[in-house]
C-alpha positions as CSV (number, residue, x, y, z in Angstrom):
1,X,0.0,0.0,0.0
2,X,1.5,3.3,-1.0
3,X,-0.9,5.1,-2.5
4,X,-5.0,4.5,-2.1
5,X,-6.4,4.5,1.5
6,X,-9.9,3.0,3.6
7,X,-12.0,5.2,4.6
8,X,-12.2,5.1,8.4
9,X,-15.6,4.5,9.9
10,X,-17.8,7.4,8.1
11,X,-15.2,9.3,7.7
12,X,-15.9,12.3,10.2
13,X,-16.3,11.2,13.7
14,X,-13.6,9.1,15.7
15,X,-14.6,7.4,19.0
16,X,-12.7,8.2,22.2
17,X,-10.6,4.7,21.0
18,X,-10.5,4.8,17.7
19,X,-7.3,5.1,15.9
20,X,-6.8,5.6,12.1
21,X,-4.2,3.2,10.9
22,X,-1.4,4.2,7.9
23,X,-3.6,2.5,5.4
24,X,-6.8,4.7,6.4
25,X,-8.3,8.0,6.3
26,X,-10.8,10.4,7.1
27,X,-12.9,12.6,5.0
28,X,-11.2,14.3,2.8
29,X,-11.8,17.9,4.3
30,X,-10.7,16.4,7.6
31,X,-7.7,15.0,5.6
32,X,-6.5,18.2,4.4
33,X,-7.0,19.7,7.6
34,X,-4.9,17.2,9.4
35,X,-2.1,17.7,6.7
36,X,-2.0,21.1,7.5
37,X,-1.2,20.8,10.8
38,X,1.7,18.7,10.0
39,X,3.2,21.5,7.5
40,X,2.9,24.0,11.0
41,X,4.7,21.2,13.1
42,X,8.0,20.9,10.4
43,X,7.4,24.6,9.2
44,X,9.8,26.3,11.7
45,X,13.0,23.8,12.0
46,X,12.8,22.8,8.4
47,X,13.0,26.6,7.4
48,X,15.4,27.5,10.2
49,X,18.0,25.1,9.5
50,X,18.5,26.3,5.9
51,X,19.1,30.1,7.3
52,X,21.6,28.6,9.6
53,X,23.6,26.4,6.9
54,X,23.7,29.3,4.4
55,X,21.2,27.5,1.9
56,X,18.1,28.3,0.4
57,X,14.8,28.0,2.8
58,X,12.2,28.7,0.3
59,X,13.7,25.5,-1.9
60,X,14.4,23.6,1.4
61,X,10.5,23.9,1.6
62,X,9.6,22.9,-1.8
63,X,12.5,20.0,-1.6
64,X,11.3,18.7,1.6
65,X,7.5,18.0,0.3
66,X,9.3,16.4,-2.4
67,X,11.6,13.9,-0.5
68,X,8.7,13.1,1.7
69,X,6.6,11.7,-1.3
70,X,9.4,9.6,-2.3
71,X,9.5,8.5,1.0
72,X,6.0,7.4,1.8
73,X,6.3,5.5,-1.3
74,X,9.7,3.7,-0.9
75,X,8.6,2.3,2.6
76,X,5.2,1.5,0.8
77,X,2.8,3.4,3.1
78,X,4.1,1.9,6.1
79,X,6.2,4.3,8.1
80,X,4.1,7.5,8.1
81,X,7.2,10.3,8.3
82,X,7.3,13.6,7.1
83,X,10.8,14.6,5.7
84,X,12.3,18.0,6.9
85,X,15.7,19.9,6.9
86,X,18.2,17.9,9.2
87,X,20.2,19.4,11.6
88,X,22.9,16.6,12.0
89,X,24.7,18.8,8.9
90,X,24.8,21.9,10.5
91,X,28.0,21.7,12.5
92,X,30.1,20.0,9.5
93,X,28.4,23.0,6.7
94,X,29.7,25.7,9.4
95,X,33.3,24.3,9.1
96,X,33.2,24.0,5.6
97,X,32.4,27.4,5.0
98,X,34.7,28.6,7.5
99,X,37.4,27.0,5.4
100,X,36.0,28.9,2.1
101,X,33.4,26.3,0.9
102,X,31.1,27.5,-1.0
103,X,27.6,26.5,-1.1
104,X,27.7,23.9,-4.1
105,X,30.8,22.0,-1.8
106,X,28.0,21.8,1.1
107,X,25.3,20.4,-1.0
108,X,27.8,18.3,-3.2
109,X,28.9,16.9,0.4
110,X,25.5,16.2,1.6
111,X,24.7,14.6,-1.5
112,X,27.5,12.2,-1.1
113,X,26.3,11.4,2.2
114,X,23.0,10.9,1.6
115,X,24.2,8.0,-1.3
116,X,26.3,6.4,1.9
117,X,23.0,6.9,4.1
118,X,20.8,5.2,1.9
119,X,23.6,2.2,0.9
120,X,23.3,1.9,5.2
121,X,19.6,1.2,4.8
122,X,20.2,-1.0,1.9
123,X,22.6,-3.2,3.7
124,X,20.4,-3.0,7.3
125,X,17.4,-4.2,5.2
126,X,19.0,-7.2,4.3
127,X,21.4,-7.8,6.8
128,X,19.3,-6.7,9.8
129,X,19.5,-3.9,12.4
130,X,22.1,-6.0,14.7
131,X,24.8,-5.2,12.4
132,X,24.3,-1.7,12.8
133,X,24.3,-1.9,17.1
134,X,27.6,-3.4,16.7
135,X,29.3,-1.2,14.8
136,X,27.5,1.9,16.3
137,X,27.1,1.5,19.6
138,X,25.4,3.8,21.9
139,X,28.6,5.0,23.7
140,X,29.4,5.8,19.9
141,X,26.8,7.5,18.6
142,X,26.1,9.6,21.8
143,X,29.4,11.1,21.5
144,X,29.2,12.1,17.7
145,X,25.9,13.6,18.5
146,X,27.4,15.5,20.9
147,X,30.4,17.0,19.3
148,X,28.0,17.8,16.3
149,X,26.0,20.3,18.6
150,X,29.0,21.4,21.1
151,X,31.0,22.1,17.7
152,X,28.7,25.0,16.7
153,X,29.2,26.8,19.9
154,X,31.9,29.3,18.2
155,X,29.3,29.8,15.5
156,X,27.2,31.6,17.9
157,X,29.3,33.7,19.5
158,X,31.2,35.0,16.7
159,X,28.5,35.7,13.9
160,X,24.8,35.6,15.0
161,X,25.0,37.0,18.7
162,X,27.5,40.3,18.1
163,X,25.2,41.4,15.4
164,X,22.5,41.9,17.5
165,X,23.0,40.7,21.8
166,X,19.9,42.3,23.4
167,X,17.8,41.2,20.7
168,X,19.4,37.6,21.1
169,X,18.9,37.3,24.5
170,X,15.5,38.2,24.6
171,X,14.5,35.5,21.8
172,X,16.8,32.9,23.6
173,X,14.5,33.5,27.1
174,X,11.3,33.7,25.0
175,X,12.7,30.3,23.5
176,X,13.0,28.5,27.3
177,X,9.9,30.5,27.9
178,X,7.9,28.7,25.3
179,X,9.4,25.3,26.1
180,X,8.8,24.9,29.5
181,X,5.9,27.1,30.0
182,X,3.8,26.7,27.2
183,X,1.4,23.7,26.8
184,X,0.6,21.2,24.2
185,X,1.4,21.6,20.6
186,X,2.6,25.4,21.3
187,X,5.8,24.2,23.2
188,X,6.4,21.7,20.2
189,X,6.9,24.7,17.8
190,X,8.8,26.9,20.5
191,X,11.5,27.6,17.9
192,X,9.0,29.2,15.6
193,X,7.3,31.1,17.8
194,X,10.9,32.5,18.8
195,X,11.5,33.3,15.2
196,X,8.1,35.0,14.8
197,X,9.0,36.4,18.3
198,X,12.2,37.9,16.9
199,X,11.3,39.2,13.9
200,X,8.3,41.5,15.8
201,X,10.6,42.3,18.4
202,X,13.6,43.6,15.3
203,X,11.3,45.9,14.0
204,X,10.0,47.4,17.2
205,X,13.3,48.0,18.2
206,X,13.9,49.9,15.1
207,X,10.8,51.6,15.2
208,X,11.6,52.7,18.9
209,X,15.4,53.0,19.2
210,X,16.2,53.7,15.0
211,X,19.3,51.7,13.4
212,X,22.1,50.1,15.5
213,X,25.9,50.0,15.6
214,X,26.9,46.4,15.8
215,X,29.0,43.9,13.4
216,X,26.9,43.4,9.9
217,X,27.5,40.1,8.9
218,X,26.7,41.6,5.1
219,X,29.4,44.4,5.4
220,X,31.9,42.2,7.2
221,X,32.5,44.6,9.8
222,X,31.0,47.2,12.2
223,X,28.5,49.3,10.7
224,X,25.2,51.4,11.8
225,X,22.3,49.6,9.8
226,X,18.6,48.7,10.8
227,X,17.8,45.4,12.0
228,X,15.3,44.3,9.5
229,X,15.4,45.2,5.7
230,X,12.9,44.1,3.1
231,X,13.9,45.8,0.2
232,X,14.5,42.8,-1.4
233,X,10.8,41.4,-0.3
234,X,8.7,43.8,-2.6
235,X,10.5,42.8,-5.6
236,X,10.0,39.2,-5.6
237,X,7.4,37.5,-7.6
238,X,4.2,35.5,-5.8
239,X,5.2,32.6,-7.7
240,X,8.3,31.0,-9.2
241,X,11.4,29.1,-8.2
242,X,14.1,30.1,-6.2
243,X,15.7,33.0,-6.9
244,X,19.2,32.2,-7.9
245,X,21.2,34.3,-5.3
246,X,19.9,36.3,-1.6
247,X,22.2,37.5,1.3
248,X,21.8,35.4,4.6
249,X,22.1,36.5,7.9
250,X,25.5,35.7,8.3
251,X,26.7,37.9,5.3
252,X,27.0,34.7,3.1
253,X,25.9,34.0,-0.2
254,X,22.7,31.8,-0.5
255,X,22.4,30.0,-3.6
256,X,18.5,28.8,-5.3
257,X,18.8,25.9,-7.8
258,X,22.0,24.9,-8.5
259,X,24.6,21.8,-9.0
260,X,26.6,20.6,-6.3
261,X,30.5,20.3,-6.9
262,X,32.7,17.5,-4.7
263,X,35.1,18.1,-2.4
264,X,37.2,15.3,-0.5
265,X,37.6,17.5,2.3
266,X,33.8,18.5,2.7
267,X,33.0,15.3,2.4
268,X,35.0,14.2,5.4
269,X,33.5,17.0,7.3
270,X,30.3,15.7,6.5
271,X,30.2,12.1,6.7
272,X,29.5,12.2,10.7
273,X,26.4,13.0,10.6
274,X,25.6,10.1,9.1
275,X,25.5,8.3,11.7
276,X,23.3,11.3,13.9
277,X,20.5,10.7,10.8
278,X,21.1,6.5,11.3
279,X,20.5,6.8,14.7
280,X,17.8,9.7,14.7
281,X,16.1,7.1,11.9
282,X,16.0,4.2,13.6
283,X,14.5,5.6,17.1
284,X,11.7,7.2,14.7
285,X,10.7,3.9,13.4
286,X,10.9,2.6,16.9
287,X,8.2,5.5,18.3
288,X,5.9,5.0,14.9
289,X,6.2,1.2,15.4
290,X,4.8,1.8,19.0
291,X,2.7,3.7,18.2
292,X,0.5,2.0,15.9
293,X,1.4,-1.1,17.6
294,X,3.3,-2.4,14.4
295,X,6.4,-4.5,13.6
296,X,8.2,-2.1,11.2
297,X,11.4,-3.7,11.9
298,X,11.3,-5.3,8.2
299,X,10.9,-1.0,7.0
300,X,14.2,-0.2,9.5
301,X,16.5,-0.3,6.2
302,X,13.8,0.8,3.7
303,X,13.4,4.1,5.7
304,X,16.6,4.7,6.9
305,X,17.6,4.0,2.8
306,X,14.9,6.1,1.8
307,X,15.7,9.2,4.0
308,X,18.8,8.9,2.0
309,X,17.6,8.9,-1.0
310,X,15.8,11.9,0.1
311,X,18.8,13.5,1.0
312,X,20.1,13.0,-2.4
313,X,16.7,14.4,-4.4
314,X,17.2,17.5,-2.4
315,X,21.0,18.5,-2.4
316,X,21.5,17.7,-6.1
317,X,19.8,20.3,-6.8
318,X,20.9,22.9,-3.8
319,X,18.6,21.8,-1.2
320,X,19.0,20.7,2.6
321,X,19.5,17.2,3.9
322,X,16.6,15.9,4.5
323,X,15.8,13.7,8.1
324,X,12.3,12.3,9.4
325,X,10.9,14.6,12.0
326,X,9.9,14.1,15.6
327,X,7.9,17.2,15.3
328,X,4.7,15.5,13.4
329,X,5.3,12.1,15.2
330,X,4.3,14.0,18.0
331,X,1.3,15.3,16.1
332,X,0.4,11.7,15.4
333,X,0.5,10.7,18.9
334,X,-1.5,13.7,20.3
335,X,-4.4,13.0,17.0
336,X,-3.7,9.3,16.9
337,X,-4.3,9.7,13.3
338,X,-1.5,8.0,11.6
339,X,-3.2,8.5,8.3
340,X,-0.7,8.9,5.5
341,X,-2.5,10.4,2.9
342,X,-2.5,13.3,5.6
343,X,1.5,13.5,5.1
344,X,0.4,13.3,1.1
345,X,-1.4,16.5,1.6
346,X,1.4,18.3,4.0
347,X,4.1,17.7,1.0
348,X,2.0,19.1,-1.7
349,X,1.6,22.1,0.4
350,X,5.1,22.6,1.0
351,X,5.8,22.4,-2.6
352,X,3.3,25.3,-2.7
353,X,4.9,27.4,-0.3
354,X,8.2,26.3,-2.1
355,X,7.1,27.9,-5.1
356,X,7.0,31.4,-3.8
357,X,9.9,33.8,-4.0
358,X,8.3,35.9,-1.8
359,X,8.5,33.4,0.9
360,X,12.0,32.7,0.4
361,X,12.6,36.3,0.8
362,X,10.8,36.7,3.8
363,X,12.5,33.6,5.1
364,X,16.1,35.2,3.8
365,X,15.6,38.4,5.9
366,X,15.5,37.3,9.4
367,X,18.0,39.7,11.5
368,X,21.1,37.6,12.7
369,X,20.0,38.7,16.1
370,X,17.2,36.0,16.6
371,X,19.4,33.6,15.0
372,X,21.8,34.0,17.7
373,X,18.6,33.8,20.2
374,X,17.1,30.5,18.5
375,X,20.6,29.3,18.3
376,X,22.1,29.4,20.9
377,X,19.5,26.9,22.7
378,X,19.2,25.0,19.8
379,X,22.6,23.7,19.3
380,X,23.1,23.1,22.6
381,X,20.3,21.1,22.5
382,X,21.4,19.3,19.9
383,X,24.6,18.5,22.0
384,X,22.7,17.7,24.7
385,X,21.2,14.6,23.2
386,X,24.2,12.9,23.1
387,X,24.4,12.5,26.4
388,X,20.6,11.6,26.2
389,X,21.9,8.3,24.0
390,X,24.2,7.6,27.1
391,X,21.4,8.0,29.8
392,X,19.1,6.1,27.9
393,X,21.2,3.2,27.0
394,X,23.1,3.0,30.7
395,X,26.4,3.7,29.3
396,X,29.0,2.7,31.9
397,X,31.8,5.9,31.9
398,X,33.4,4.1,35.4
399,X,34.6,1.5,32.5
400,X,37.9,2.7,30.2
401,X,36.7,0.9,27.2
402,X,34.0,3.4,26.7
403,X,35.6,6.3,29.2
404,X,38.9,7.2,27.6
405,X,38.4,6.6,23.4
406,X,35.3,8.6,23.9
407,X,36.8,11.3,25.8
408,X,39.8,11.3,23.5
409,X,37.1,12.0,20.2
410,X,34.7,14.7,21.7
411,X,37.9,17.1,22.8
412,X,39.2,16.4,19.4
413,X,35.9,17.4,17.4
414,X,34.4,20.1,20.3
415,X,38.1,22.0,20.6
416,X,39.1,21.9,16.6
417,X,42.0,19.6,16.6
418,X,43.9,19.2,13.0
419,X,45.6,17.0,11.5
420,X,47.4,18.6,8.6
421,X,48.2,15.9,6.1
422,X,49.3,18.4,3.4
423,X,48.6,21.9,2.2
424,X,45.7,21.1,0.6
425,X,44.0,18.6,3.1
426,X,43.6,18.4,6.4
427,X,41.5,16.9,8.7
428,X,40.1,18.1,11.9
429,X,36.8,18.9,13.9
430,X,33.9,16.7,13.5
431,X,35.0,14.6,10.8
432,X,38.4,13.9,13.1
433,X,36.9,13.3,16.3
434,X,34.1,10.9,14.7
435,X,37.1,9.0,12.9
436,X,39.0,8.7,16.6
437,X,35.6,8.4,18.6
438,X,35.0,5.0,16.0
439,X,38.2,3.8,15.6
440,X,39.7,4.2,18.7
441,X,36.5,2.7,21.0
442,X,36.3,-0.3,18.8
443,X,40.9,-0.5,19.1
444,X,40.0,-0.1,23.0
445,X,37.4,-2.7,22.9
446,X,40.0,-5.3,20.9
447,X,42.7,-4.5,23.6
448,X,40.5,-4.6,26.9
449,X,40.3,-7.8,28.7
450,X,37.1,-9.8,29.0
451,X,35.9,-8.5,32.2
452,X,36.2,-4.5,30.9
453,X,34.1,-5.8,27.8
454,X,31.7,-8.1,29.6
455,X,30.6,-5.3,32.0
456,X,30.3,-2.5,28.6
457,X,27.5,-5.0,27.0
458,X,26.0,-5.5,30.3
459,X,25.5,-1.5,31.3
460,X,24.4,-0.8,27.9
461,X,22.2,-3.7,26.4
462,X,21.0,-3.1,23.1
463,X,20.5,0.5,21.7
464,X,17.7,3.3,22.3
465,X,19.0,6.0,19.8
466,X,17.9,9.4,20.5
467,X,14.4,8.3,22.6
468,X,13.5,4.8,21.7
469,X,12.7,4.3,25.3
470,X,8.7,3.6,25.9
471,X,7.1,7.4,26.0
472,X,10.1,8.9,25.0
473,X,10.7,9.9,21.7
474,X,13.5,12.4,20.6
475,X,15.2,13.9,17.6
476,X,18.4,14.9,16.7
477,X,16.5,17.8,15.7
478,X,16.4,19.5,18.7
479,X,12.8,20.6,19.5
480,X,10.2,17.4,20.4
481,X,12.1,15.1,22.5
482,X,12.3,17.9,25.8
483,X,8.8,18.2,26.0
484,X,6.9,14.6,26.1
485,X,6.0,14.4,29.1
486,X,4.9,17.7,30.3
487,X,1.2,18.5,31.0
488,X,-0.4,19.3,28.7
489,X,1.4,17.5,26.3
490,X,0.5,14.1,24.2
491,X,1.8,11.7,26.7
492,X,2.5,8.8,24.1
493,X,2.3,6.3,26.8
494,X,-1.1,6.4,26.9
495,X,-1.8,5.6,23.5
C-alpha cells in the first residue's frame, strides 16, 4: 500500500478509542485539515536550519515536500514520516564554509552522504538492524551527537550573537519561555514562535530605538544599519522558483537551484552525521512502530535508505538534507491519526509554499540577532542529546573501554584539533573526532580484557538512539524530544 487509502468508519467522527491506521483515512476535508497541521509542526525547523547552513529556505520547503513523497512510497505506506531539513549537517556546513566552501561544496557533500545513508539502509534491510548496534554502539553514537552540537558553539558567538545581543537574548529566554511554559502543541513549535517572536521584536526596536551599531555580517565589519530590511521582499514575484542568489544573515551567499560540486575535504566533514541521521532514523521507526502497535522492523533499512535517497533528491539540486521529524510524530500521537495520505497533503503544500519567492525572501531576511537567540538553545540542545543516547542506554563511563576513546574523540571534534596531512587537506573537527571516537573505541574494545568488555554490553544492552525508550521519543533535531511528558502534552504512553 503506497498510494490508495480505507476510509475510516464514516469518515468524520472518531470514538474516544479509535485510531486511524497508515492505510486509512478520514474525509477528505478532515484529511486536508490534518495535513495542514503537519506543515505548521515541520514549518519552523525545516526553514530555520537552511538560514543557519547558508542554503536556500524557500527551496528547502519545496525540496522537503518532495523527498517526503518519495519517502512514503519507498517504505510502501508503512512508516508514516514527514521529511524535513536535518540538523545533523549543520556543525560539518559551518566548518566547511569557515574553510572557504562555497555553497555547491555543502550540498555536493550532503549529496554524497546521503548515497552512503541510503547504501546503510540497503545493507540494514537485508542484513538486519544487529549489524548496525555493533558497529554503532550507543557509547558511539552519543558522542558524535554530541560533538556535532557542542562544535557549533563558536558559531554563535562569533557571527549571530555580536550582530545583535539584546535582541538575542530576549528571543533565547522567549525560547525557554515557550518550552517549559507553554502547553501542548505550542511548546512543540517553541523555535517558531521565537523566530516570529524575533522578527516583531527587530522591528520594534527599530521603530523605537532607530538603526544600530553592531558587526553586519553583510558588510563584514562594524556598521550602523537597521535590524530588518525588506527591500528585497517587494520585488519578488508570488510565484516562481528560487531566486538564484539572496544574502543570509550571516553575510553569506545563499544560492536557489543549482549543482553541487565535490570536495574530498567537505565530504570528510560531513560524513558524521551520518551516523546522527542512522540513529535519529531508527529511534523514529521505533516510536511509529509503538505507536500503531506495528512491527516495522522489516521498513528499519527501507526508511533509513529512503531518508537517504531523500537527501540526495534534495542537495543535487541545492537543497538541505533531509531527516524524518519528531515534530509530526508527536502530532500523530496527540491525534492518533497515523493516516498517510494526511502527510500526502502536507508535502504538496510545502511544494506550494516552495514555489513562492516571496517566501524565500521573507525567510532570507531574518536579523542575525534572533538567529543567535534560537541558536544558541538550539545547538546546545542538539549536543545535549548525546548525552541523552548515554542516559538512555546506561552507558558505563566508570569502564575505560567506553571512558577514555570517547573522551579522547569529543575534545578532538568540540576544541578543533587538526591534522594537517598536506597543504591542501587536512583533517580536523567533527570529521576527526568521529574518525577517533570510531576507531579508537572499537581498538579499546579489541585490547580490553574480557571483564572490561563483559561489563560494557552488560551496562548498555542493546540500543535506544535518540528516545527509543517507551514514551520517550526524541530527535536529533532539537525541539520534540524535551517536551513529552509535560502537561499538557501528548503523553504517548497512553496511547
Amino acid at each position: 500500500m503506497a498510494l490508495g487509502w480505507k476510509l475510516h468508519g464514516d469518515g468524520k467522527t472518531m470514538g474516544p478509542d479509535d485510531v486511524v491506521a497508515p492505510d486509512e483515512r478520514l474525509a477528505w476535508g478532515r484529511t486536508i485539515g490534518l495535513g495542514a497541521q503537519h506543515v505548521v509542526a515541520m514549518f519552523g525547523a525545516t526553514f530555520v536550519f537552511p538560514l543557519v547552513m547558508g542554503l536556500n529556505a524557500q527551496l528547502a520547503i519545496m525540496m522537503s515536500g518532495i523527498a517526503t513523497i518519495c519517502f512514503l512510497l519507498i517504505v510502501n505506506g508503512k512508516v508514516p514520516s514527514y521529511l524535513g531539513t536535518s540538523a545533523s549537517f549543520v556543525g560539518a556546513v559551518a566548518a566547511i564554509r569557515a574553510q572557504g566552501g562555497t555553497s555547491a561544496d555543502v550540498t555536493g557533500a550532503i549529496l554524497v552522504a546521503g548515497v552512503v545513508l541510503a547504501l546503510v539502509g540497503v545493507a540494514i534491510h537485508f542484513a538486519g538492524s544487529a549489524v548496525l548496534h555493533k558497529v554503532l554502539p550507543p557509547v558511539v553514537t552519543g558522542a558524535v551527537v554530541m560533538l556535532i552540537g557542542f562544535n557549533l558553539a563558536p558559531v554563535v558567538a562569533s557571527i549571530y550573537w555580536p550582530q545583535d545581543q539584546w535582541v538575542a537574548l530576549l528571543v533565547m529566554a522567549f525560547t525557554i519561555i515557550c518550552a517549559v511554559a507553554f502547553k501542548g502543541f505550542a511548546s512543540r513549535i517553541a523555535v517558531f514562535l521565537a523566530l516570529i517572536f524575533g522578527y516583531v521584536i527587530s522591528w520594534l526596536f527599530d521603530r523605537m530605538f532607530g538603526q544600530i551599531t553592531s558587526f553586519d555580517a553583510g558588510a563584514g565589519k562594524v556598521t550602523t544599519h537597521f535590524r530588518t530590511n525588506f527591500d528585497n521582499l517587494a520585488s519578488q514575484p508570488w510565484f516562481g522558483l528560487p531566486p538564484t542568489s539572496t544574502t543570509g544573515a550571516d553575510g553569506k551567499e545563499i544560492v536557489g537551484i543549482h549543482a553541487p560540486s565535490f570536495s574530498v575535504a567537505a565530504i570528510l566533514l560531513v560524513l558524521p552525521a551520518v551516523i546522527a541521521l542512522i540513529a535519529e532514523n531508527t529511534g523514529h521507526v521505533k516510536a511509529v512502530a509503538e505507536m500503531t502497535k506495528s512491527n516495522l522492523d522489516p521498513y528499519m533499512g527501507r526508511a533509513i535508505a529512503a531518508d537517504g535517497i531523500g537527501t540526495v533528491i534534495a542537495s543535487s539540486v541545492g537543497g538541505s538534507p533531509t531527516t524524518t521529524y519528531a515534530e509530526n510524530i508527536g502530532v500523530m500521537a496527540a491525534t492518533r491519526v497515523y493516516s498517510t495520505a494526511a502527510y500526502y497533503v502536507a508535502a504538496i503544500v510545502a511544494i506550494v509554499f516552495g514555489l513562492s519567492p516571496k517566501f524565500g525572501a521573507l525567510v532570507a531576511s531574518v536579523p542575525g540577532g534572533v538567529l543567535g537567540g534560537i541558536t544558541v538553545v538550539l545547538y546546545g540542545m542538539i549536543g545535549l542529546l548525546g548525552a541523552k543516547i548515554w542516559k538512555e542506554n546506561g552507558v558505563d563511563f566508570g569502564n575505560p573501554i567506553n571512558l577514555v576513546p570517547i573522551a579522547a574523540g569529543i575534545i578532538i571534534g568540540i576544541g578543533g584539533v587538526s591534522l594537517v596531512f598536506t597543504s591542501d587537506f587536512t583533517l580536523g573537527g567533527i570529521a576527526l573526532g568521529t574518525i577517533v571516537t570510531i576507531v579508537a573505541y572499537h581498538a579499546a574494545r579489541a585490547l580490553a580484557p574480557t571483564d572490561l568488555r563483559e561489563r560494557a554490553d552488560a551496562a548498555s544492552g542493546t540500543m535506544i538512539s535518540l528516545g527509543e525508550r517507551e514514551g520517550d521519543y526524541g530527535d536529533a533535531d532539537g525541539i520534540d524530544d524535551l517536551y513529552q511528558d509535560r502537561p499538557g502534552g501528548p503523553d504517548l504512553r497512553r496511547r
